[in-house]
C-alpha positions as CSV (number, residue, x, y, z in Angstrom):
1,X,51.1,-89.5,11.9
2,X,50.9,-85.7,10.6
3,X,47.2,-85.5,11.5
4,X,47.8,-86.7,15.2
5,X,50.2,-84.6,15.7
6,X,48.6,-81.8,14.7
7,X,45.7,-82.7,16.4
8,X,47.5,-82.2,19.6
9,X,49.5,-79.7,19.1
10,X,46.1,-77.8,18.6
11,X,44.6,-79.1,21.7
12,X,47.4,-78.1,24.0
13,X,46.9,-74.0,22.6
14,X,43.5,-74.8,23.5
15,X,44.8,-75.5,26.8
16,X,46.9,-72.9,27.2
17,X,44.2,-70.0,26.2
18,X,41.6,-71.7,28.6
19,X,43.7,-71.2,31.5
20,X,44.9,-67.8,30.6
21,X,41.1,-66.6,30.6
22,X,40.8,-68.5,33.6
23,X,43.6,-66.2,35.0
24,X,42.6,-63.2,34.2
25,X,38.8,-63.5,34.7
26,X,36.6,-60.9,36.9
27,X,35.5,-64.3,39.0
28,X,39.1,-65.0,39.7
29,X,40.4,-61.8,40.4
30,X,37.6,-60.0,42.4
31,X,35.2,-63.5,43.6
32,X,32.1,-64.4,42.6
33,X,30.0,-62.3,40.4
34,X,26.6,-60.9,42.3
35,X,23.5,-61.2,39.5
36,X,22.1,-57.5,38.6
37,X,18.9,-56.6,40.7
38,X,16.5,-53.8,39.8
39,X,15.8,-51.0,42.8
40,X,14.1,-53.2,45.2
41,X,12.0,-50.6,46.4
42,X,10.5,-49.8,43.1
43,X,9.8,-53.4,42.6
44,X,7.9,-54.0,46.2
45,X,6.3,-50.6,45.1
46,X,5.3,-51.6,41.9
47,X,3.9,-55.3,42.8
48,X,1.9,-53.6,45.8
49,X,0.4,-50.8,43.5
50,X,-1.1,-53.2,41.1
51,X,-1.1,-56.7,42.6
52,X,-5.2,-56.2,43.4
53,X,-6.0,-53.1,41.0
54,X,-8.5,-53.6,38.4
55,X,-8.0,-51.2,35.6
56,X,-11.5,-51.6,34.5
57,X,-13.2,-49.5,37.8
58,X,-13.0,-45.7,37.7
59,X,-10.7,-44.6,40.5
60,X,-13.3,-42.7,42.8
61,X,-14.1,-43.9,46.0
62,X,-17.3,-43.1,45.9
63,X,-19.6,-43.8,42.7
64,X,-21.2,-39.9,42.8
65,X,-17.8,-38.7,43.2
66,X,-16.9,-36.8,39.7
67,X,-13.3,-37.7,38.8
68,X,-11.7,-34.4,37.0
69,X,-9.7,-35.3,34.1
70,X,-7.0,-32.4,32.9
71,X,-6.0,-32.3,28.9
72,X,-3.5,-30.8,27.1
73,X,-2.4,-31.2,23.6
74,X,1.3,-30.5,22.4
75,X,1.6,-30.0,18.4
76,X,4.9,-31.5,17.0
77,X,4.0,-31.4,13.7
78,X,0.9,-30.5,11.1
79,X,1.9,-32.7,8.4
80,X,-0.5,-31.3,5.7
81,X,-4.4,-29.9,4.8
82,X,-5.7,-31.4,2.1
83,X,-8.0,-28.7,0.6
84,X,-9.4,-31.9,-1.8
85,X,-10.3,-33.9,1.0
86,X,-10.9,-31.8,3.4
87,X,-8.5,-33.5,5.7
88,X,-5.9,-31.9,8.5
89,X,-2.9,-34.6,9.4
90,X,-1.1,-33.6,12.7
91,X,1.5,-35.3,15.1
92,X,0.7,-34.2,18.4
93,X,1.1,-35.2,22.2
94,X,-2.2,-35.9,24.0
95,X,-1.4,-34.7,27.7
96,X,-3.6,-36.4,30.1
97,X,-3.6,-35.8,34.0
98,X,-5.9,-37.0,37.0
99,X,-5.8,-38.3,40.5
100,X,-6.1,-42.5,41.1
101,X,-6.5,-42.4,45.0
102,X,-5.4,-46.5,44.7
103,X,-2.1,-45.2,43.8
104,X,-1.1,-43.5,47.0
105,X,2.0,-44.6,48.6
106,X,3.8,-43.1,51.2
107,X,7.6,-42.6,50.0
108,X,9.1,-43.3,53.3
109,X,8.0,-46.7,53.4
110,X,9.3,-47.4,49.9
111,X,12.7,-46.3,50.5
112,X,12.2,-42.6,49.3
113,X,10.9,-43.3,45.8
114,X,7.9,-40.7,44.8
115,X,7.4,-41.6,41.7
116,X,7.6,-44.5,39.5
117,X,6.6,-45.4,35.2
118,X,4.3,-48.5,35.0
119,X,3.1,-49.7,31.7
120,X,-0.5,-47.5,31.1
121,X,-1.8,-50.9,30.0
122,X,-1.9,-51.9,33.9
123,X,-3.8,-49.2,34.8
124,X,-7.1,-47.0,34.4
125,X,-7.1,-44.8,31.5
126,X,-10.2,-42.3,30.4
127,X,-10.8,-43.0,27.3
128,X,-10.4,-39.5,25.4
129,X,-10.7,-39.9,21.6
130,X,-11.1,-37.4,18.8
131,X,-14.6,-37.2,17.8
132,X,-14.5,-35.3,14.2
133,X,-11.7,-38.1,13.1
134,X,-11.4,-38.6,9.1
135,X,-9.4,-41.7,8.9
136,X,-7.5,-43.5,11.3
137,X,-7.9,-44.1,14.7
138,X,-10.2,-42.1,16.8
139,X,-8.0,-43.4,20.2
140,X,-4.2,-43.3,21.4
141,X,-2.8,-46.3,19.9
142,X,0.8,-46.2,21.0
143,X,0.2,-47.2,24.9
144,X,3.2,-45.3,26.3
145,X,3.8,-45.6,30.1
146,X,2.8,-43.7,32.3
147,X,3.9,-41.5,35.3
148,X,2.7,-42.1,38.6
149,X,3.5,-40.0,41.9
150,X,3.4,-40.8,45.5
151,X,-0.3,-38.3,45.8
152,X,-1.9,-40.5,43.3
153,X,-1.2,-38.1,40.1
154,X,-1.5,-40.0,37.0
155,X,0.3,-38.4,34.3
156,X,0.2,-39.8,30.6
157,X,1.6,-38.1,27.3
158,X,1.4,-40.4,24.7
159,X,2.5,-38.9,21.2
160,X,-0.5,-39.6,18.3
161,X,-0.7,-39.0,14.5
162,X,-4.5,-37.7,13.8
163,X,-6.4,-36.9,10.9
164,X,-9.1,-34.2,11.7
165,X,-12.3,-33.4,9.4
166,X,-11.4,-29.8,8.5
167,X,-14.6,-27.6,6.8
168,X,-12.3,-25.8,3.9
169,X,-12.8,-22.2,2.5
170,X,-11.5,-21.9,-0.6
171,X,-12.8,-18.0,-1.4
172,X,-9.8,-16.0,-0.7
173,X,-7.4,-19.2,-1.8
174,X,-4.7,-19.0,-2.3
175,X,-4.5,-15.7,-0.5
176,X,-6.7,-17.8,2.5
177,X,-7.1,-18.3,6.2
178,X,-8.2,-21.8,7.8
179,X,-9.9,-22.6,11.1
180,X,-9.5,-26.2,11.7
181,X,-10.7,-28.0,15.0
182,X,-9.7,-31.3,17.0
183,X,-12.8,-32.3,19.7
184,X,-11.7,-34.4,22.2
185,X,-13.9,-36.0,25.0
186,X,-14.8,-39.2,27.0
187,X,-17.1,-41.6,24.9
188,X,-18.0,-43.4,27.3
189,X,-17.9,-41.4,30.3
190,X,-20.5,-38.4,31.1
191,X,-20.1,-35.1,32.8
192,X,-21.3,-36.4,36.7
193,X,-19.1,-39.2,36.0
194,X,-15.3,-37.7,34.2
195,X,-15.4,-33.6,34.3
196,X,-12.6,-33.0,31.6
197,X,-10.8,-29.3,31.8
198,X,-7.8,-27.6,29.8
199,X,-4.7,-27.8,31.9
200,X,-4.5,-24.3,31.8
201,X,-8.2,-23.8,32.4
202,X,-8.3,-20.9,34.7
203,X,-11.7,-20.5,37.1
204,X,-14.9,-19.3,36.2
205,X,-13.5,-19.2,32.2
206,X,-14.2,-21.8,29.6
207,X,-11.9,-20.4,27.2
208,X,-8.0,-20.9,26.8
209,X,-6.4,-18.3,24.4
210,X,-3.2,-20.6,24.2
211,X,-4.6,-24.2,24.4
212,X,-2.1,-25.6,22.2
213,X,1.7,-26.1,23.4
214,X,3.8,-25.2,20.6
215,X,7.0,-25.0,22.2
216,X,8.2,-28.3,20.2
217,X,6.4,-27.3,17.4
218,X,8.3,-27.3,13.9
219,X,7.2,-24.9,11.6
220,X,5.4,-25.6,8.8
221,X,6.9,-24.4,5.1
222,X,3.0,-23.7,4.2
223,X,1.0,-22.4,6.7
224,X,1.5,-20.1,9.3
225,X,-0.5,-20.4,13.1
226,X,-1.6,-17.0,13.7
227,X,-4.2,-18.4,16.9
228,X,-4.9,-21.6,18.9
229,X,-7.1,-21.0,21.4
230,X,-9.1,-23.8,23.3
231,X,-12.8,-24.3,23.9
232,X,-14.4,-26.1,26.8
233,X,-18.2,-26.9,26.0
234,X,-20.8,-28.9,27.6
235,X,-23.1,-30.5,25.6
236,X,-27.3,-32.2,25.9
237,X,-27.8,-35.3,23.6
238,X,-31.3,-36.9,23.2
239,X,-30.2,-40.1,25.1
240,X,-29.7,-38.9,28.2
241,X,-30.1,-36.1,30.7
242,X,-26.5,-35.7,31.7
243,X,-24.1,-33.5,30.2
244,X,-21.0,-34.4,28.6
245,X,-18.0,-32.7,28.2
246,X,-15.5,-32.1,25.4
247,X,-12.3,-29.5,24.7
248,X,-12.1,-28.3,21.3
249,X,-8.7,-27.4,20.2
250,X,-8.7,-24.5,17.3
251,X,-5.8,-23.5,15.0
252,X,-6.3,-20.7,13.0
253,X,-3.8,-20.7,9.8
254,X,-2.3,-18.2,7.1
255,X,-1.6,-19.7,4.1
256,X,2.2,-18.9,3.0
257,X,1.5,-17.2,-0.4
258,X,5.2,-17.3,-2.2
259,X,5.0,-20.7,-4.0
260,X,1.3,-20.1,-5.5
261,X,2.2,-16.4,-6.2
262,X,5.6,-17.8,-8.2
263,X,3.7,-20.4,-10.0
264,X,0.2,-19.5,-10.1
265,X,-0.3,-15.3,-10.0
266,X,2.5,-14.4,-11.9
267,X,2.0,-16.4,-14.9
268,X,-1.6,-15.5,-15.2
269,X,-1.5,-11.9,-14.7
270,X,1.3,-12.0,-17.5
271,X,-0.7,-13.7,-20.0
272,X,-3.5,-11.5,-19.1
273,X,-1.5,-8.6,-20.2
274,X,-0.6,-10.5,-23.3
275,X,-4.4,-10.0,-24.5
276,X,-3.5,-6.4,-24.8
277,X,-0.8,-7.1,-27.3
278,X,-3.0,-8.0,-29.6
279,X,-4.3,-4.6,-30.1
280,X,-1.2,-3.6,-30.7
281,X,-0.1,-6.1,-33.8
282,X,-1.0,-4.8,-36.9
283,X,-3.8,-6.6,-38.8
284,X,-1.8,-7.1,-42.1
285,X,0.2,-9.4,-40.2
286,X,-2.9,-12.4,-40.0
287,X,-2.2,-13.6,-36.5
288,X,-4.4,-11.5,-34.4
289,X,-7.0,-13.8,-34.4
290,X,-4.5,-16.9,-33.2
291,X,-2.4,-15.2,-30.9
292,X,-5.9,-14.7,-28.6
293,X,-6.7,-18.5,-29.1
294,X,-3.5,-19.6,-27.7
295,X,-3.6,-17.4,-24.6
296,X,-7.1,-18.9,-24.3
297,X,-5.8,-22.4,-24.7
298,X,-3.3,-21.1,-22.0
299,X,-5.8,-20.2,-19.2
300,X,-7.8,-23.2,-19.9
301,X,-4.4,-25.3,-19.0
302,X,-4.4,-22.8,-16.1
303,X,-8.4,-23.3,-15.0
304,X,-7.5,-27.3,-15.0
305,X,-4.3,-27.2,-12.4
306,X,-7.1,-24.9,-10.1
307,X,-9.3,-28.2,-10.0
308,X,-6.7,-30.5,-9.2
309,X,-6.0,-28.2,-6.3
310,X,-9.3,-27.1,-4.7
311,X,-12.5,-29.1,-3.4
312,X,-15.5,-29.4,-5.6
313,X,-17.5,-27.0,-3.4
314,X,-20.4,-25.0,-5.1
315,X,-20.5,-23.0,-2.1
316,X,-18.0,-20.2,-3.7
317,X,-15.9,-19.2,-6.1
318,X,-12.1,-19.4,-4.8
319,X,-10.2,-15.8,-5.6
320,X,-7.6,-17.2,-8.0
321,X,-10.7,-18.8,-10.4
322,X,-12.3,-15.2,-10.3
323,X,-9.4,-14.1,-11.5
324,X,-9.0,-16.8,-14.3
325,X,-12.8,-16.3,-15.3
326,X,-12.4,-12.6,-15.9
327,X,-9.1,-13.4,-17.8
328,X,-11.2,-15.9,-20.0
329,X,-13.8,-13.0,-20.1
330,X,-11.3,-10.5,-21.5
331,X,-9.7,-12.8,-24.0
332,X,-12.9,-13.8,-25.5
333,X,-14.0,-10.1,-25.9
334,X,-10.7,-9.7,-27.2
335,X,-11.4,-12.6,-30.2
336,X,-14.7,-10.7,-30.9
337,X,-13.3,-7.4,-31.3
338,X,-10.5,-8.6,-33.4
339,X,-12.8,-10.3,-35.8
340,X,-15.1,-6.7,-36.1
341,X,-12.0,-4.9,-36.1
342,X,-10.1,-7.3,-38.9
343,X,-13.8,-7.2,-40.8
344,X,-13.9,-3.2,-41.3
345,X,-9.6,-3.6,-42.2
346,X,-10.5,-5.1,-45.2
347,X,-13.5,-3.6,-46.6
348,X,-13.8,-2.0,-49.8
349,X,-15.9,0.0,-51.8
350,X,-17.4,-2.2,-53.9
351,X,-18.8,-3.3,-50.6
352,X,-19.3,-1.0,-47.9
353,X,-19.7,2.8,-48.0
354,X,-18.7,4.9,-45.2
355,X,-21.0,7.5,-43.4
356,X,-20.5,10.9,-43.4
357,X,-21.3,10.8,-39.2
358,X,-18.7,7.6,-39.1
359,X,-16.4,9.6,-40.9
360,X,-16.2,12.6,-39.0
361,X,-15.9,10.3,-35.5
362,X,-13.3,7.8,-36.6
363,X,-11.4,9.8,-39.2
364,X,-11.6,13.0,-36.6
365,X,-12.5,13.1,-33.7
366,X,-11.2,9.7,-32.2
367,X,-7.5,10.4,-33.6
368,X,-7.3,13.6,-31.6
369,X,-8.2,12.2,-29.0
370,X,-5.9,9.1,-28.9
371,X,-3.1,11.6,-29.8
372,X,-2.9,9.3,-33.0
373,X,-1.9,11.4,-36.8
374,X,-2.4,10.4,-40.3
375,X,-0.3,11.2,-42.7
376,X,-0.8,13.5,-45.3
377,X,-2.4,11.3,-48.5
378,X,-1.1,12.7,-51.9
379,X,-3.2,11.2,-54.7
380,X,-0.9,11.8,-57.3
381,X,1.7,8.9,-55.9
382,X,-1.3,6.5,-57.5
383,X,-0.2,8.0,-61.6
384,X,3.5,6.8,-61.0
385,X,2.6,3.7,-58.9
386,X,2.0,0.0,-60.1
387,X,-0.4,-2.2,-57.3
388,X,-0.5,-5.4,-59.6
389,X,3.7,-6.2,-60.7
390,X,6.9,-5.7,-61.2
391,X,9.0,-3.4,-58.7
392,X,6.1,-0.9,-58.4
393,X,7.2,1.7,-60.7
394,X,6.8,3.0,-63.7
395,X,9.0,4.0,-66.2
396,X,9.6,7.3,-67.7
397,X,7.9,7.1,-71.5
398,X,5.0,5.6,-69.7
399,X,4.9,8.5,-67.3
400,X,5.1,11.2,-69.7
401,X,2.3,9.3,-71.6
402,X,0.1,9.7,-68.0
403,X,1.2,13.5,-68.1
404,X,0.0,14.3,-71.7
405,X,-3.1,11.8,-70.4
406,X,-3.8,14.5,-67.8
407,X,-3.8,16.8,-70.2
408,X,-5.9,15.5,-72.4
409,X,-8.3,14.5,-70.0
410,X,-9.2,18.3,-69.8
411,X,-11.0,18.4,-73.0
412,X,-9.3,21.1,-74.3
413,X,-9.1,22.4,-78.3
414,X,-6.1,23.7,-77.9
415,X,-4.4,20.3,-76.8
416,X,-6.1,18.3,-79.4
417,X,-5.3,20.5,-82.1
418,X,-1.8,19.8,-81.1
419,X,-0.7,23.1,-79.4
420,X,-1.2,21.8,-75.6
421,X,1.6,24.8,-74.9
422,X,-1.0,27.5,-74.5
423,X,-3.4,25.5,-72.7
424,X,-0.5,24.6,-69.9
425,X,0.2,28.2,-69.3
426,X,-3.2,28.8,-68.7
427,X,-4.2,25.9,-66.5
428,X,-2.8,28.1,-63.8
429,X,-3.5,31.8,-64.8
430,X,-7.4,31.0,-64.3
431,X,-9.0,29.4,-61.7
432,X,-12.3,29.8,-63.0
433,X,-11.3,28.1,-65.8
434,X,-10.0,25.4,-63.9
435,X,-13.6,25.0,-62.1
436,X,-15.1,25.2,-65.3
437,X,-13.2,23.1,-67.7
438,X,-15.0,20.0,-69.6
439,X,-14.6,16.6,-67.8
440,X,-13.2,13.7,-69.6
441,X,-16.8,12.2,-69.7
442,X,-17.3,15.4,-72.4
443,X,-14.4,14.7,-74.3
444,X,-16.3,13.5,-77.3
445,X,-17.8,16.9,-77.4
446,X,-15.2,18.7,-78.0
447,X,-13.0,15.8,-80.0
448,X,-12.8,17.5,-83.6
449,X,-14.5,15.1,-86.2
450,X,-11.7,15.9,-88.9
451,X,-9.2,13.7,-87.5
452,X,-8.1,10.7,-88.6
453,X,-9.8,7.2,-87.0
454,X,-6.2,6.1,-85.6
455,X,-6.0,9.3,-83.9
456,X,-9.3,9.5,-82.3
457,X,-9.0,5.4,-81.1
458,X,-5.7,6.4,-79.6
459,X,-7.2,9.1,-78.3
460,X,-10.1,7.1,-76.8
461,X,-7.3,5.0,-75.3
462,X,-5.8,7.7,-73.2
463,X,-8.9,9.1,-72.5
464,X,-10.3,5.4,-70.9
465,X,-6.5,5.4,-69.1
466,X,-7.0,8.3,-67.0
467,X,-10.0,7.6,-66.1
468,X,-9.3,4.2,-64.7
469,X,-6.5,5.6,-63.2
470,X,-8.8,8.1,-61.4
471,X,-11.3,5.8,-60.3
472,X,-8.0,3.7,-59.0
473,X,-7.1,6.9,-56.7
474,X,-10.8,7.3,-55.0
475,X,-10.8,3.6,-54.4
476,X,-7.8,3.5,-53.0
477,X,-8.2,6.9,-50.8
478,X,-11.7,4.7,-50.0
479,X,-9.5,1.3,-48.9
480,X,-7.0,3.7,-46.8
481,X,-10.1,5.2,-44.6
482,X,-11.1,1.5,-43.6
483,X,-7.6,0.6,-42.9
484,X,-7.2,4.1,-40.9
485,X,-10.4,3.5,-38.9
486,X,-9.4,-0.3,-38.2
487,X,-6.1,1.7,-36.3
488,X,-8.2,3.9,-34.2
489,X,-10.5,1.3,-33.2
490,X,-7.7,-1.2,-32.2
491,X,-5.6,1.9,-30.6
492,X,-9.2,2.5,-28.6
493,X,-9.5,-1.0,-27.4
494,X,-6.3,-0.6,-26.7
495,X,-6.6,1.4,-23.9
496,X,-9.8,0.1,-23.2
497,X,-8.0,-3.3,-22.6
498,X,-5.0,-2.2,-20.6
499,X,-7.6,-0.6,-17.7
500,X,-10.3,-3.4,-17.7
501,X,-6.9,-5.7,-17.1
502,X,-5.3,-3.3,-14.5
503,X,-8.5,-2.2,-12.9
504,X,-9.7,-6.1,-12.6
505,X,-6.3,-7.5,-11.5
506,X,-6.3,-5.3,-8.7
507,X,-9.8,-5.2,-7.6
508,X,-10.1,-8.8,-7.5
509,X,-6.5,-9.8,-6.1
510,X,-6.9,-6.9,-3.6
511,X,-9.9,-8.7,-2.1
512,X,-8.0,-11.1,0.0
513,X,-8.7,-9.9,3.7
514,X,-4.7,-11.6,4.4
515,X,-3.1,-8.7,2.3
516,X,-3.8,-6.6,4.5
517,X,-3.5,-9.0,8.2
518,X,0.0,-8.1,9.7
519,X,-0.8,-10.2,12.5
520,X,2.8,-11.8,13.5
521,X,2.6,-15.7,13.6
522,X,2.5,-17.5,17.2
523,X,4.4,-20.6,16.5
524,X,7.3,-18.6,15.5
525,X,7.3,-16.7,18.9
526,X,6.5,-19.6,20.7
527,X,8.6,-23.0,19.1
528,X,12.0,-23.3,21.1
529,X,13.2,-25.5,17.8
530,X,15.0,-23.7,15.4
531,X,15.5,-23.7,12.1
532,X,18.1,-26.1,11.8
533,X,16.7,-28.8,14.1
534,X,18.5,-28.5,17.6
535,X,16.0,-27.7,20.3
536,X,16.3,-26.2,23.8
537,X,15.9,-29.2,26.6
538,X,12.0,-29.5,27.2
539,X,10.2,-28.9,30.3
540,X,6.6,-30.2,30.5
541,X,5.2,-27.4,32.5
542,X,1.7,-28.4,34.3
543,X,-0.6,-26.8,36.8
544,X,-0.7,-29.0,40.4
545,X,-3.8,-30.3,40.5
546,X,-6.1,-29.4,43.2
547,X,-8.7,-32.1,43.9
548,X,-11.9,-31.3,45.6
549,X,-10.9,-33.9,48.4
550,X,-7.5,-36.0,48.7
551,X,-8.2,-39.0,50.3
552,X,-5.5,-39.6,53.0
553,X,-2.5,-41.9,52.0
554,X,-2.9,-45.7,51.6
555,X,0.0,-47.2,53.9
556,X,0.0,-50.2,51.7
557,X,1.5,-53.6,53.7
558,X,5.4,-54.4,52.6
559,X,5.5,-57.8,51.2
560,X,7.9,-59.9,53.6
């Protein structure tokens, strides 16, 4: 009994809503409800305009008659050029203009209307592609509609993403300038049959210096448009004795330098100047040698991001691998002269003698003139100075040992007989004697034959002593030459180096013909879009066409 009840209790709000909507409902209130029509006149227009036109005819009405077709081209966007591939992507709007004389209406029969949008699939189109295409599609593909007006003007702008062959030169890169080109003309279609001129073709001039509309144009964050002139040509093939016509759209581009500067220049003109540092290490240290392989190991990382980035042309050599090849020309020098350098560092004179002309430059000359001074050597440092252990010095007993040593050494009587006193004081009164005094090879000349064996073996002891210890002081003055010729010859490169990177830095960055182009870019003057994406409304602005001869209008018969 619940469930019944409910049940009508639910119909009777039914009911009740029903008849409230039927209350309050536009029918009730204002009558019956007139179905929506579209403008009548448009839609007697449109049905007379195309009920016998065959979209397959060219619209001349005569067969000789040459129909003029006008083109434009409005750039939206260049997407990218692929230097690898050799490949320009754009988004660009291809304006097309001409006169059908079988669209012709007169606008007072049709209520006033003048113009009218019909589907461009219903109607003639010339069939305009993009000859030097790369991939895609060399027609329109999105079949926009198109504009017709009461004198027969067909206007079409359908939008169109291309991708345009593009010949690449890579030898100012990435300080470089690209001309890229877009052909358009008929294929099918020859000059007597479809003329095709720039919109803004003036007469008597092939040439367009603005051919490109750039006025919705947004700007690219890596190139910059400096021209884009237009190009009407005529051209002979072998088949056939009638010329055709195309339009050849050129932009001319500057490459925006900031990101390859930042992440390519920089770096390697710093670790080019990191080659000169190695001059400046000293050789003791044993990483001369590895501090130019990793700066070579560097560049090579450097030479292999290039690759990645240019074509594989053999045709020239692009700026920035000049510039890495003379780098990897330096550093390799560098290695060479580090090893020669490192080689005369360490010689010795059980192994190499030095030249008296060698001498003279590198211990001389050179120094002077590489404001470089040595100094002062005092060979006696060599009698109180261990090489081999301990702290490095000597102790005193063993020192005044070496001083009697040097006295003895002499060869004098005096000394051996004991009474070194009066040989001391007059080590100094007489030079001559100095000059003249017995070497310690003559010692056994003048050693007295009275004394005792212990005393002459000791003697023999001291004796063999200093004269280690003076062979030790011209080996080491010998050992101290190298080392101070090593220190001009890396102080020489040094300078050397620093020029030949300065000098060839510049002269081969300096090259680029863009450093010095101060030519102020068009598609910033001309884009009405600004930075931050709002544009001014746009106006398609296009010259009235002028046929040779307009055919009076069509006065087409209403439909009853």
């Amino acid at each position: 009994m619940d469930v019944i009840r409910l049940s009508e209790r639910s119909r009777a709000w039914g009911q009740a809503v029903l008849f409230i909507y039927l209350i309050f409902s536009p029918k009730f209130v204002y009558g019956a409800v007139k179905p929506l029509e579209a403008n009548p006149h448009a839609k007697r227009l449109y049905d007379d305009l195309l009920s016998n036109y065959n979209r397959l005819i060219r619209p001349v009405a005569n067969n000789t008659e040459t129909l003029t077709v006008y083109l434009g081209l409005k750039l939206s966007n260049l997407f990218e050029l692929n230097l690898k591939s050799q490949v320009m992507t754009t988004n660009v709007w291809v304006l097309q203009k001409w006169v059908d004389y079988k669209l012709r209406w007169d606008p007072v029969d049709y209520g006033g209307v003048e113009n009218i949008y019909v589907p461009s699939e219903h109607i003639w189109l010339p069939d305009i592609v993009m000859f030097n295409n790369a991939d895609g599609n060399y027609e329109v593909t999105l079949m926009t509609k198109a504009n017709l007006r009461y004198t027969g003007e067909v206007l079409w702008t359908p939008p169109a993403i291309y991708k345009s062959s593009c010949k690449i030169d890579v030898l100012y890169f990435p300080f470089d300038q690209q001309s890229c080109n877009m052909r358009f003309g008929s294929w099918t279609y020859n000059g007597f049959q479809v003329d095709l001129k720039h919109m803004d073709q003036k007469p008597g001039s092939n040439i367009v210096p603005v051919g490109i509309n750039l006025s919705e144009f947004y700007l690219s964050v890596e190139w910059d448009l400096l021209k884009v002139p237009a190009i009407r040509n005529e051209e002979y093939y072998p088949c056939c004795k009638e010329p055709f016509s195309d339009i050849v759209f050129n932009l001319t581009m500057r490459r925006k330098t900031l990101f390859y500067t930042v992440n390519l220049i920089i770096p390697c003109v710093i670790i080019t100047f990191l080659t000169v540092l190695v001059y400046y290490l000293p050789a003791d240290s044993g990483e001369k040698v590895s501090l130019c392989s990793s700066i070579l190991v560097s560049l090579t990382v450097f030479f292999l991001l290039l690759a990645e980035i240019i074509p594989p042309t053999s045709l020239a050599v692009p700026l920035l691998g000049k510039y890495l090849l003379f780098t990897m020309i330096i550093v390799s020098l560098s290695i060479m002269v580090t090893v020669g350098v490192l080689n005369i560092h360490f010689r010795s004179p059980s192994t190499h003698t030095m030249g008296p002309c060698m001498r003279k430059i590198f211990l001389h000359i050179m120094p002077k003139i590489l404001f470089m001074r040595r100094p002062p050597y005092n060979p006696g440092d060599i009698f109180y100075r261990d090489d081999t252990e301990g702290d490095g010095y000597i102790d005193e007993d063993y020192r005044d040992s070496i001083d009697s040593c040097a006295d003895l050494k002499d060869g004098s009587k005096d000394c051996l007989n004991y009474d070194c006193s009066n040989y001391k004081s007059g080590l100094h009164d007489d030079d001559d004697n100095v000059r003249g005094r017995p070497s310690v090879a003559d010692a056994d000349n003048v050693i007295p034959r009275h004394l005792t064996p212990e005393i002459l073996s000791a003697f023999e002891g001291v004796r063999f002593i200093a004269q280690h210890i003076k062979d030790a002081d011209k080996d080491n003055e010998i050992v101290e030459d190298w080392k101070y010729v090593s220190m001009v010859l890396d102080r020489f490169f040094l300078c050397v180096f620093t020029s030949a990177c300065v000098l060839g830095t510049c002269g081969i960055i300096f090259q680029a013909p863009s450093l010095y182009d101060h030519t102020a870019p068009i598609d910033i003057q001309m884009t009405r879009i600004l930075q931050h994406g709002i544009s001014t409304p746009p106006t398609v602005a296009s010259p009235t066409l002028t046929p040779r001869k307009l055919k009076p209008f069509i006065h087409l018969k209403p439909q009853r």
